[in-house]
C-alpha positions in Angstrom: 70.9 -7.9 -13.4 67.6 -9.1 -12.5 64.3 -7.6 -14.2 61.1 -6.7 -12.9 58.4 -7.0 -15.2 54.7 -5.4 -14.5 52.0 -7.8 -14.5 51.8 -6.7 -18.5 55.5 -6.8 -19.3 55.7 -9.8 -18.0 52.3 -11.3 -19.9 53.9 -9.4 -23.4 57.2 -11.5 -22.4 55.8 -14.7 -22.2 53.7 -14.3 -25.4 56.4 -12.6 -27.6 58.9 -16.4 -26.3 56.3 -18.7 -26.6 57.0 -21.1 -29.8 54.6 -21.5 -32.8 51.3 -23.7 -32.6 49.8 -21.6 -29.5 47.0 -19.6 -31.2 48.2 -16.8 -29.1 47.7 -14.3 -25.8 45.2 -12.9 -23.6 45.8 -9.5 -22.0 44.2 -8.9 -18.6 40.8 -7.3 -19.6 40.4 -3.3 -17.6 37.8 -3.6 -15.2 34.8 -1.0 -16.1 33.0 0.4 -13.2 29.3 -0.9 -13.4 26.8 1.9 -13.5 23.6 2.5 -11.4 21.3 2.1 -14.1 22.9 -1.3 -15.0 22.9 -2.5 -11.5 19.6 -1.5 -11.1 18.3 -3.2 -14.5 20.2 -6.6 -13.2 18.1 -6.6 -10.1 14.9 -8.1 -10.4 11.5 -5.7 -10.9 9.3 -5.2 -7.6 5.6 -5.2 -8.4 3.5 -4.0 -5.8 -0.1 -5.1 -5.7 -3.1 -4.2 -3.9 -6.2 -5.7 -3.8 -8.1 -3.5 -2.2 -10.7 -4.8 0.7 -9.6 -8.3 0.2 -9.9 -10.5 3.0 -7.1 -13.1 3.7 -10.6 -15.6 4.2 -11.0 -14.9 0.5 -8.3 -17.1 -0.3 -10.6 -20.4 0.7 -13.5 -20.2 -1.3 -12.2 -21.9 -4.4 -12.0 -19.1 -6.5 -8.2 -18.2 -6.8 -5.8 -20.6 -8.4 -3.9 -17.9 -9.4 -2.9 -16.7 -5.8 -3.1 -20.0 -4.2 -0.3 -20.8 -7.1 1.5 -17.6 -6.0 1.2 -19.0 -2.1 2.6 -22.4 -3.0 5.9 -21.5 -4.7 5.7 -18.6 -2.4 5.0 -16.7 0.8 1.4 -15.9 3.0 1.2 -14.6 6.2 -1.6 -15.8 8.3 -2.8 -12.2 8.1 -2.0 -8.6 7.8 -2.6 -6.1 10.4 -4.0 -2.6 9.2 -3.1 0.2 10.7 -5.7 3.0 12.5 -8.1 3.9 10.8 -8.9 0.9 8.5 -9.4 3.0 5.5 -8.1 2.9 1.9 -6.4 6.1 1.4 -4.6 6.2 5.0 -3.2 2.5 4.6 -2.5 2.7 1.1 0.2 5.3 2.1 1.0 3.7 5.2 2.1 0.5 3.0 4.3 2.6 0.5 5.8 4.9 3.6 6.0 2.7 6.6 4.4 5.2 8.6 1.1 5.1 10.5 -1.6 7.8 9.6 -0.4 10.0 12.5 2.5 10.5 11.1 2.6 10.9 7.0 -0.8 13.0 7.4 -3.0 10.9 5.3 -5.6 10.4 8.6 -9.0 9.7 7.0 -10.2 9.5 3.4 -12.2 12.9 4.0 -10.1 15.1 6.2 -8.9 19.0 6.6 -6.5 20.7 8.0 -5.8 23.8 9.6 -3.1 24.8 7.3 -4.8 23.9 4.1 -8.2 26.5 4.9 -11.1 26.3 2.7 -10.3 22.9 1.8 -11.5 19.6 2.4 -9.7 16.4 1.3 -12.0 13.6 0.1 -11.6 11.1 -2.7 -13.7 12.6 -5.1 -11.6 15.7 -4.4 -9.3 15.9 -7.6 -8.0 19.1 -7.1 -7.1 18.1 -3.3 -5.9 14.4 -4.2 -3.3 16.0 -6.7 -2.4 18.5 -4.6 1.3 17.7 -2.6 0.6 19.7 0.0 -1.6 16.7 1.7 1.1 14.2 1.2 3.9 15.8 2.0 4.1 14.8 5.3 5.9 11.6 4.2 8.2 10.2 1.0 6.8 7.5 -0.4 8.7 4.3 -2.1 8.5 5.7 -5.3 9.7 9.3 -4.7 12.8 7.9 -2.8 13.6 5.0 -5.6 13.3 7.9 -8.3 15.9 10.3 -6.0 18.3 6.8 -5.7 18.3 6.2 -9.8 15.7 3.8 -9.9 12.3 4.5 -12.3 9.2 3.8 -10.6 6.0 3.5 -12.5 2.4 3.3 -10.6 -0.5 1.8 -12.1 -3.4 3.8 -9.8 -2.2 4.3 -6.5 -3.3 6.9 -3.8 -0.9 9.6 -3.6 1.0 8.3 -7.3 -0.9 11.4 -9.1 0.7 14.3 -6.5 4.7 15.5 -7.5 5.1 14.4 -3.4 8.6 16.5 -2.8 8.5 17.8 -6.4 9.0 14.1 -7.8 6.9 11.7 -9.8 7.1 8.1 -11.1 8.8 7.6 -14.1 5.3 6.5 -15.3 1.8 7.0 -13.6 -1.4 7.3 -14.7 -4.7 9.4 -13.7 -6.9 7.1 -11.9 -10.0 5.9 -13.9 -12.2 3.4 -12.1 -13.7 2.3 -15.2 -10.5 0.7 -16.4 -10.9 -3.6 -16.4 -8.4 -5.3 -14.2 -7.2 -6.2 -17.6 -6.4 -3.7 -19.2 -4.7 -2.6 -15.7 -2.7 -5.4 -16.5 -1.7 -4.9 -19.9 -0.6 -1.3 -18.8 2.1 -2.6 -16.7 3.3 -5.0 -18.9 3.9 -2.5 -21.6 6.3 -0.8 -18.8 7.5 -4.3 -18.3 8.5 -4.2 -22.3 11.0 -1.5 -21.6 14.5 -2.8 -22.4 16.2 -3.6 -19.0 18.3 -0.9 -18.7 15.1 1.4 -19.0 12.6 -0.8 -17.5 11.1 0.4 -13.9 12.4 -1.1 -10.7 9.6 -0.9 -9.0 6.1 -1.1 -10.4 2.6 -0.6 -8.6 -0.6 -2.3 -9.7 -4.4 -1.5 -7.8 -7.9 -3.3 -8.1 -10.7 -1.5 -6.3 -13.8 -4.5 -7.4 -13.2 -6.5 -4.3 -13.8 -3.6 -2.1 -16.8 -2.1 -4.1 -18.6 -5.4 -4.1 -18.0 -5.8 -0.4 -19.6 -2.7 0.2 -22.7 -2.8 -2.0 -23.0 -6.7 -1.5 -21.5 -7.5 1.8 -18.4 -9.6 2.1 -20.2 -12.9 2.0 -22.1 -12.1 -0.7 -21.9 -14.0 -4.1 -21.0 -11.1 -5.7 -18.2 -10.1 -3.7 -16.7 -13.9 -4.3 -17.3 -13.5 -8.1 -15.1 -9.9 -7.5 -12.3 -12.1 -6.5 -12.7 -14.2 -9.1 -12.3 -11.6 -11.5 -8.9 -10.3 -10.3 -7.4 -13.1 -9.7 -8.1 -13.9 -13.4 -6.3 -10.7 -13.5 -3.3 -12.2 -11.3 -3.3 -15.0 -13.6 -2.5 -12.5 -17.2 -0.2 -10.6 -14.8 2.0 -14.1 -13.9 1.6 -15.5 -17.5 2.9 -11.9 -19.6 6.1 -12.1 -16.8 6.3 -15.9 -17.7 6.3 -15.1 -21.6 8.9 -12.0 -21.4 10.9 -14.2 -19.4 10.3 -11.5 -16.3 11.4 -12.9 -13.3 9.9 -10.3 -10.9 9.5 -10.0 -7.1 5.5 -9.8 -6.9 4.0 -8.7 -3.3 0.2 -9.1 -3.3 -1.1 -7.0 -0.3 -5.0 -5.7 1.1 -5.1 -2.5 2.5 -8.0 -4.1 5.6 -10.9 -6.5 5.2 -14.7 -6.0 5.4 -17.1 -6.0 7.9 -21.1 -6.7 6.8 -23.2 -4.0 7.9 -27.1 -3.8 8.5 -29.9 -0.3 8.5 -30.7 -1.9 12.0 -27.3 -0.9 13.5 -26.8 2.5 12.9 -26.3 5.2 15.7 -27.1 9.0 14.2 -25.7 11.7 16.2 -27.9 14.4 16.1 -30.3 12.0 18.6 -27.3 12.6 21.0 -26.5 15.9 20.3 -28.1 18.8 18.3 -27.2 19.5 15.0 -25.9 23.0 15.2 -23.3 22.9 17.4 -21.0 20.0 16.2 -19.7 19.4 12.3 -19.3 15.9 11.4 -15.7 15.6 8.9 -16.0 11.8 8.5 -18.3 9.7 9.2 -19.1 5.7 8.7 -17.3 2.8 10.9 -16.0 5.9 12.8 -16.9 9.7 13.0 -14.3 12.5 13.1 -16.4 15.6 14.7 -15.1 19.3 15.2 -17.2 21.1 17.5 -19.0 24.9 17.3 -17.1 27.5 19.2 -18.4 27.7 23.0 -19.7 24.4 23.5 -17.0 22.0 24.1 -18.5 21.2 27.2 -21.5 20.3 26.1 -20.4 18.0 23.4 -18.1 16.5 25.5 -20.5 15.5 28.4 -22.9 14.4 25.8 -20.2 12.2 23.5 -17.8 11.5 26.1 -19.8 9.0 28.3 -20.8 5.0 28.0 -22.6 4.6 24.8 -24.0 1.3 23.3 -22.0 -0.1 20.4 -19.7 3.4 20.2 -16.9 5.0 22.1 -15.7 8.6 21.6 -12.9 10.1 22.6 -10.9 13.9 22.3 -8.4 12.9 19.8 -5.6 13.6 22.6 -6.9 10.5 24.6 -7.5 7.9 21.9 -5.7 4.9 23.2 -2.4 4.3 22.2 -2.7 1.2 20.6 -4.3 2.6 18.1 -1.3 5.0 17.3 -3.8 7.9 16.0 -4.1 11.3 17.5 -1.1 13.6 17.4 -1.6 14.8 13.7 -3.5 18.4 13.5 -5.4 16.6 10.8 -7.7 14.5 13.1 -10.6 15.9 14.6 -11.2 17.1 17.7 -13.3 14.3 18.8 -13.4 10.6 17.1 -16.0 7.9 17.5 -15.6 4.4 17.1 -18.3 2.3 16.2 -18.8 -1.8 17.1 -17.8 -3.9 14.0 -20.6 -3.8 11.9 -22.2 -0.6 13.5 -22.0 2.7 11.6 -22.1 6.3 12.9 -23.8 9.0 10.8 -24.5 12.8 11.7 -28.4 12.2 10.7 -30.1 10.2 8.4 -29.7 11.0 5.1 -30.6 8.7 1.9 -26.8 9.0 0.8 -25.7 7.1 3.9 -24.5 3.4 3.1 -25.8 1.1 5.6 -26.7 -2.2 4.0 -24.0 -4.2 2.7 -20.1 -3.9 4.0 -17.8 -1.7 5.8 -14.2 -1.3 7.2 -12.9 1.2 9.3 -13.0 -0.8 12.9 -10.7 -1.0 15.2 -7.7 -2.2 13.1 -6.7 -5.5 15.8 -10.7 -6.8 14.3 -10.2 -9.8 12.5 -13.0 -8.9 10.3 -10.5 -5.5 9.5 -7.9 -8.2 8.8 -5.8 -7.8 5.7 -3.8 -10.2 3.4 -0.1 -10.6 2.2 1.3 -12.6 -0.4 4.7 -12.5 -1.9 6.3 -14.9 -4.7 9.7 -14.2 -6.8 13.5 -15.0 -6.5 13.8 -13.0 -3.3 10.8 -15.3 -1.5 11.3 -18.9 -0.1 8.4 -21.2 -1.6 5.2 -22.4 0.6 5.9 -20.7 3.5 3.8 -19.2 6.1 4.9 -16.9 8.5 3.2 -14.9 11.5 0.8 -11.9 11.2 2.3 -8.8 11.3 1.9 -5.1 11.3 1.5 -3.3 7.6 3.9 -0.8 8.4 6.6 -3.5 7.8 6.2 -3.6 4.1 7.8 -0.8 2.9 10.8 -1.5 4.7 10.7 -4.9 2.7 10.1 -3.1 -0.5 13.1 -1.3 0.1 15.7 -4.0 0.5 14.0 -5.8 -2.9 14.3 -3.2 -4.5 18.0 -2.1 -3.2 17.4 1.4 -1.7 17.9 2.6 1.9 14.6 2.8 4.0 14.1 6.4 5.5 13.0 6.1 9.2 9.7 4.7 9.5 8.1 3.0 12.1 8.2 -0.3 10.4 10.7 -3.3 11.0 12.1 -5.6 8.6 12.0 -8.6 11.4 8.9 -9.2 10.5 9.3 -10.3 7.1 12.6 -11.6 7.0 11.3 -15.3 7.5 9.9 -15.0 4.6 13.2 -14.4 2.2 15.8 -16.8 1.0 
């Protein structure tokens, strides 16, 4: 009679007849499922960074080892397109969302909206910048990663303050423009100290002194290139605290647009076109957002409608399409664009900025250009690879950070050149 041994019968068989001098047996270890959180803490760390207002032209004027060391064991793309309008607030989520303006509702930096009365967004608005209800529209990065198992913490980014869907980062932090680039820094390398299984999986850093030295300076100022100095020093304690924790992290440098100089002698007020009292200006700089009085539509609209030098305006149902901006009940009724390095105001005023630097152009500018730069295991090392729409780098973000994209209306073709 023949016997058939299980795979451990059989190893207890051979064992038990095996002769002295063998130091002995090795049972077949169980296989233990491998849990999310572990998975998660073996994949490398995503660290999202924006620089905001830095030009990609930045990057030649000798003042950043740092990044240009990131570029040559990394990834650059010749440039970064922004999306419509080139602002800070609407970019910012279209980078984290893949969605342009229109669609996750963040239009303007100063905006209201029909179903939020009484209230009007603007980035000195607390209450409104905290308040869900203007960023709902949309799920960004960190809300989905935090639904998937993965911890998120954002060091200063627009929308990171709101529970967007009821959800927040793991870690976040109230926004405080005072804080150095360093000390910026050191904050999300004491998230970085986490052990692995509890250390976020995607991490978001933001410098703002680029773009406020562009604007009070110009970007060709000496001050603005001593800005960039300054955070990429920053980059630098960023790359060397990874280095000395032995952090091997996927870091992806982005701009949310570029700057544009600006002058007092181009300026084009509105209420020299049209009188006061019967439009309300909701935004107003590189481009004007109006609303107009009850009963004189048709007034306004012959009056803003027609040729202008160094401006076009348009009833936000006819904005072209490139621009993708229009559909959303957030943006006004009629927008104006201005000429780079033209400004629209209602009427003079001695708040409006007009010397120094802008952005806010038509988003296909190159001045409006923004930057990408990407470096870690996931990259390929001193490659360049074509210019491409911003709305592609949350799809990106994504895939490093292993969680499924929700529909947006980027593509990860554009980026995939750029991974090993």
């Amino acid at each position: 009679m023949i016997k058939i041994f299980s795979q451990q019968g059989f190893i207890r068989a051979v064992c038990a007849a095996l002769v002295i001098g063998v130091t002995g047996c090795v049972q077949p270890v169980k296989q233990t499922p491998v849990s999310a959180a572990t998975a998660q803490s073996a994949r490398p760390p995503v660290i999202l960074v924006s620089i905001d207002g830095f030009k990609p032209e930045y990057l030649q004027r000798g003042v950043t080892p740092n990044l240009n060391a990131l570029i040559a064991d990394g990834v650059r793309a010749e440039k970064m397109l922004p999306s419509f309008p080139s602002i800070t607030f609407p970019n910012h989520y279209t980078l984290v969302t893949g969605l342009r303006p229109d669609h996750h509702g963040i239009v303007g930096n100063t905006m209201i909206d029909p179903a939020i009365p009484g209230v009007r967004f603007s980035l000195g608005n607390r209450d409104a910048v905290i308040d869900r209800r203007w960023w709902d529209q949309a799920e960004p990065v960190w809300v989905t990663a935090e639904k998937n198992g993965v911890r998120a913490a954002t060091m200063f980014w627009p929308g990171s303050e709101a529970d967007i869907h009821g959800i927040r980062p793991t870690e976040w932090r109230v926004f405080d423009g005072n804080l150095p680039p360093e000390k910026r820094v050191d904050t999300l390398l004491g998230w970085i100290n986490q052990p692995a299984e509890k250390r976020a999986g995607f991490l978001t850093l933001y410098f703002d002194d680029v773009d406020h030295a562009g604007h009070e300076f110009g970007p060709d100022d000496q001050h603005t290139t001593d800005a960039v100095a300054s955070v990429d020093v920053a980059i630098g304690r960023l790359m060397a605290g990874l280095r000395s924790r032995q952090v091997h992290a996927n870091i992806v440098v982005v701009s949310d647009h570029g700057m544009a100089a600006t002058s007092a002698e181009r300026v084009i007020y509105l209420n020299k076109i049209l009188p006061s009292s019967i439009f309300k200006v909701v935004t107003a700089g590189t481009y004007a957002g109006i609303e107009v009085a009850p009963g004189q539509e048709t007034l306004v609209q012959q009056q803003l409608l027609k040729k202008h030098e160094h401006m076009e305006c348009w009833k936000k149902a006819d904005i072209p399409a490139r621009y993708h901006f229009g559909s959303n009940a957030r943006v006004p009724s009629i927008v104006c664009l201005a000429d780079v390095g033209w400004l629209i105001f209602g009427e003079e005023n001695i708040k409006n900025r007009t010397n120094g630097g802008a952005h806010g152009y038509d988003n296909t500018a190159p001045e409006m250009a923004a930057t990408f730069v990407a470096n870690g295991p996931a990259f390929k090392k001193n490659t360049v690879i074509p210019a491409f729409d911003n709305v592609d780098v949350y799809p990106l973000l994504m895939k490093l950070i292993g969680v499924p994209a929700l529909p947006s209306d980027g593509s990860e073709k554009s980026t995939a050149a750029a991974l090993n």
